[in-house]
N, C-alpha and C positions, 0 to 999 in steps of 0.2 A: 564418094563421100564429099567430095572435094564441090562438084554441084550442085549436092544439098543444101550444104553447108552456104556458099555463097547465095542462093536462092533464098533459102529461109533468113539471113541476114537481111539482105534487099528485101524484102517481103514485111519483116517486122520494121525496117527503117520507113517504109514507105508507110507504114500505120501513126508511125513514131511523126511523121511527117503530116497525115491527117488529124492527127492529135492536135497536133499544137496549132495548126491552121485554123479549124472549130473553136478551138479554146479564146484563139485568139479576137476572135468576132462572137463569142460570146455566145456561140451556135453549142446545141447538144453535145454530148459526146456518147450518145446510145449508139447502141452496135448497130440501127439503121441510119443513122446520119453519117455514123464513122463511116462504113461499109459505102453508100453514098459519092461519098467523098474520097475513097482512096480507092474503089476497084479502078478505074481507068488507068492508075498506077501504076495497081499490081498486078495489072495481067502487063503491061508492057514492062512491066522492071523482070515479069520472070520469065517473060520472050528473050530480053537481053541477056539479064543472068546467065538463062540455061545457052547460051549460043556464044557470050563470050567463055563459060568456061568449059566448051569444048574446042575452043581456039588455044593457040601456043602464043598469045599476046605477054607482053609485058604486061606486068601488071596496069600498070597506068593506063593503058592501052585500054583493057577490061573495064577499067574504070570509067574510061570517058567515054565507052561505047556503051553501057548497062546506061550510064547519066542521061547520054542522047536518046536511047531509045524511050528511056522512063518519059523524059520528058515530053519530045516530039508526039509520040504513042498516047501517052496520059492525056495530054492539051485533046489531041484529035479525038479518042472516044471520049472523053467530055464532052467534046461541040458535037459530036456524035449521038450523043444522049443526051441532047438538049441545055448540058451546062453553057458558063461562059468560061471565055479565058481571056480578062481583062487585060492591057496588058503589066498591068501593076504585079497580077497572079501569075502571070508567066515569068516575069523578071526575079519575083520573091522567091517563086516556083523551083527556078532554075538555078537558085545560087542553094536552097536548102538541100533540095537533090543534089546536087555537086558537092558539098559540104559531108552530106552524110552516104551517096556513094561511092564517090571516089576515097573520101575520110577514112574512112575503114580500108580501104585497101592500102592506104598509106602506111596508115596504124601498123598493119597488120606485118607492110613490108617491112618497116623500120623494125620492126619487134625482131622478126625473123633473123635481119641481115646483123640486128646488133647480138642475138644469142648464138650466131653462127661464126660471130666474127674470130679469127685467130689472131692471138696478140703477136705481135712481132717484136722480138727484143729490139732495142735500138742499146748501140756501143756507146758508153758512156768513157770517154778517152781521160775521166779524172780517177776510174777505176783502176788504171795499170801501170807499172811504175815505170823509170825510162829503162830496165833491163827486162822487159818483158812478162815481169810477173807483177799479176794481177792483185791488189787489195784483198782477193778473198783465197790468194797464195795458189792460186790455178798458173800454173805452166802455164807460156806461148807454145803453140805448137813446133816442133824439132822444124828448124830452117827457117824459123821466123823469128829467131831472138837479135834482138838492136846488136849489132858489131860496131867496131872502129871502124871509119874510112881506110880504102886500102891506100899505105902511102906512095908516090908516085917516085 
């Protein structure tokens, strides 16, 4: 599930990613010009996808290797299929792809690592008094309560 999942993400960001490139030049957005425009994509973001996540990378890692390949892979079957790849389009190219594959994997980490996290008490030393009991009247443990200095 875990390859789908990643796969069909990269696969809808790289549409997400022809979208707005179209839009933005005031080009079509029919399902021939989209299709067009983002297969060289999306066959190399799901070359990447499926290959980084049968790897044990860090995340990041997955990240910046689905980015390279979208990118690298996309530019070449374009000029492959008689597109260009200005270099304005690769520069633009290359930061939206980074932006929105890697993005998601960040997302995703951060989410994870903040819903897994375990809180860790921290001693609050204005909680306990100087005979060892505590403001909410909890005993020191037996052998740990403050004594008098032994006199010499």
């Amino acid at each position: 599930m875990r390859i789908l999942g990643s796969l069909v993400l990269d696969i809808v960001l790289v549409a997400v990613f022809a979208v707005i490139g179209r839009a933005s030049h005031a080009e079509s957005l029919d399902l021939a010009g989209l299709t067009t425009t983002a297969w060289p994509f999306a066959v190399s973001v799901a070359l990447g996808s499926v290959v980084a996540s049968w790897r044990n990378w860090p995340w990041w890692v997955q990240g910046i290797f689905v980015w390279v390949v979208a990118l690298v892979g996309g530019m070449a079957l374009r000029v492959a299929a008689g597109g260009s790849t200005a270099p304005g389009f690769v520069i633009v190219g290359g930061i939206s792809l980074a932006v929105f594959l890697i993005g998601w994997r960040a997302i995703l980490r951060k989410r994870l690592t903040t819903a897994n996290a375990i809180p860790v008490p921290v001693p609050d030393p204005e909680l306990s008094d100087d005979d060892g009991v505590s403001t909410t009247g909890a005993r020191a443990p037996v052998g740990t309560e403050p004594h008098e200095p032994i006199a010499q």
